[in-house]
N, C-alpha and C positions, 0 to 999 in steps of 0.2 A: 504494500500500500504506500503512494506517495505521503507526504509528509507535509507539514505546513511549515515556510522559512518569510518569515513577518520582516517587512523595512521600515523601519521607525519612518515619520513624519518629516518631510525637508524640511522643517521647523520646528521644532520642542521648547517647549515653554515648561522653563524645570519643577515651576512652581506646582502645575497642575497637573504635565503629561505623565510623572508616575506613577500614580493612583489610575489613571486611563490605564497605563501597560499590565501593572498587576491584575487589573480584574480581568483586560483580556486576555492574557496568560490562563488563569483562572477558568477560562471557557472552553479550552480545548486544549488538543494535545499539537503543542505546538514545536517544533525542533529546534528554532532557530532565529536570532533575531539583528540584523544588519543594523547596526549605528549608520547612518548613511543621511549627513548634513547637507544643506547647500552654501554654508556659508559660517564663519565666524572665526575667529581667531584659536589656532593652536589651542590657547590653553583653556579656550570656552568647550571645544569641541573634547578633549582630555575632563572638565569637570561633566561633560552632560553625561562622557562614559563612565563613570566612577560613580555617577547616581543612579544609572540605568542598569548597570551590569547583575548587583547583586538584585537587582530586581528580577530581574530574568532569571538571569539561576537559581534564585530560589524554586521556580517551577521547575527546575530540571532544563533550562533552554541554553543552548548553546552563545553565546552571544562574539559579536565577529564585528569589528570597527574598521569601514572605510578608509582605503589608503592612507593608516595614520597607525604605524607600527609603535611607536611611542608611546599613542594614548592607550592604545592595546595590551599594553605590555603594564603602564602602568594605573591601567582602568581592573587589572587581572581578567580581562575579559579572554575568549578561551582561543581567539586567532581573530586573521586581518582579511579581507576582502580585499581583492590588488585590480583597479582596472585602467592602470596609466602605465603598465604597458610591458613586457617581459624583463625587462632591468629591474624594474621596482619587485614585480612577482619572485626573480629567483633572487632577490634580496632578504623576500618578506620569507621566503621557506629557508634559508640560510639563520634567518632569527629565531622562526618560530617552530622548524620540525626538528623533533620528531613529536614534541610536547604536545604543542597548539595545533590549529585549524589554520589553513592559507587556501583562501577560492579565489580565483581567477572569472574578470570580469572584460565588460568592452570586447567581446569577441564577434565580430560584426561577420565574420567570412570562416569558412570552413578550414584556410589555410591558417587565421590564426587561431582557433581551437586546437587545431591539430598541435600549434607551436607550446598552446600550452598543457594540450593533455601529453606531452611528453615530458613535461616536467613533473616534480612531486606533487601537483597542486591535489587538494582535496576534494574540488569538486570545480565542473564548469559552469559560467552562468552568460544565460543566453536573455537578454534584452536592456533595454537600456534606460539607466538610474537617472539619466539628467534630461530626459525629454518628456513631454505631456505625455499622460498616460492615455491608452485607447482604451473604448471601454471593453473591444475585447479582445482586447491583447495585441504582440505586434506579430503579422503572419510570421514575418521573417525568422523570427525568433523561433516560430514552433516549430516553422522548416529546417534549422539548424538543432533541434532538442532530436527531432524525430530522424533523422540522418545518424545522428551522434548515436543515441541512446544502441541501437540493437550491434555496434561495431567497436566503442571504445569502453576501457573497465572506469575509469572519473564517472560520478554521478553528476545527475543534470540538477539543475537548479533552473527551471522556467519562469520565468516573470511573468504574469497572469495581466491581464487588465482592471480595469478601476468598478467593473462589473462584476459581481459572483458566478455571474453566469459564463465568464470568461475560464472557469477552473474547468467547463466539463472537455474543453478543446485542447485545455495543456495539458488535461491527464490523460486524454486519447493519443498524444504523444511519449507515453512511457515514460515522462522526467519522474526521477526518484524524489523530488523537493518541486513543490509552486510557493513563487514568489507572491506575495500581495503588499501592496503599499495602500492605495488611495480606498481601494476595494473595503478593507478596514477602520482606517482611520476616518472615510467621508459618507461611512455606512448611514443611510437614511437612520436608521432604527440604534445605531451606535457600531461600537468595536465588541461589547459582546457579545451582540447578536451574530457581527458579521462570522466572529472567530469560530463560535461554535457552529454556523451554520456553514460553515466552509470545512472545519471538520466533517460534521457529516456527509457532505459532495465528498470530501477524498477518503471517508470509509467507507460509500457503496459501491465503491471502486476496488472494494479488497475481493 
């Protein structure tokens, strides 16, 4: 059964968003959870992982801080998300393995997946963090989860769209993990409805 890997908010407001994450944790069984800002200084982006992290792991979730080995490392969050570019990746697996988690990101073409599933990375991830989200999903993206998935051993991580109804087309491509961001955090009904009802689409799938 795929798995749920949740992207924090391009904006966290530290005052209120942790209380949000714990309850949506709280709703399902979630794996995994991307720190993934758009914006703020080194050591804002280091304090929001050092708040967020034990929050997540308390539910058992993985949690993984965007191209920022530092905050990762001193957030004790459990590895880094790399998507600027194969220097930085076999940087961030040179720090963090064999201990930590290092996923590899920004894989726009078949040629650079390949470049990174021959490194140690932990997993691939197909769509992209810093454009508007569609609401259901990017083709492109499920073209490279569904190529990938039945030929290479790295698990997929698919990026879902800002629709729930975007999970039943990324789980018909075999990714081991769907991503949601907007899907969650801009759920009509909240983040704990969205969580546990996104669990359920990827447990009738087992």
């Amino acid at each position: 059964m795929a798995r749920l890997y949740l992207v924090t908010p391009r904006d966290v407001d530290v005052a209120t968003f942790p209380a949000v994450l714990d309850e949506a944790l709280a709703a399902g069984d979630v794996a995994s959870l991307l720190i993934a800002l758009d914006a703020g200084s080194d050591m804002a982006r280091q304090r929001i992982a050092e708040i967020l992290t034990p929050v997540a792991q308390k539910h058992g979730v993985a949690v993984l801080v965007r191209n920022d080995t530092r905050a990762a490392g001193r957030s004790r969050a459990d590895g880094v998300h790399v998507d600027t570019g194969m220097a930085d990746l076999k940087a961030a697996l040179e720090t963090f393995h064999p201990a930590g988690i290092v996923g590899a990101g920004n894989l726009a073409t078949r040629h650079e997946a390949m470049a990174a599933g021959e490194t140690d990375t932990d997993y691939v991830f197909f769509g992209d963090l810093d454009r508007p989200e569609f609401a259901e999903g990017n083709p492109r993206a499920r073209e490279l989860a569904e190529w990938w998935v039945p030929l290479f051993e790295p698990p997929v991580v698919l990026f879902a769209g800002s629709d729930l109804a975007s999970l039943d087309a990324a789980l018909a491509t075999g990714a081991e993990f769907v991503a949601l961001r907007d899907a969650v955090w801009l759920h009509p009904d909240g983040p704990v409805a969205a969580v546990a009802e996104a669990c359920r689409r990827l447990a009738a799938t087992d």
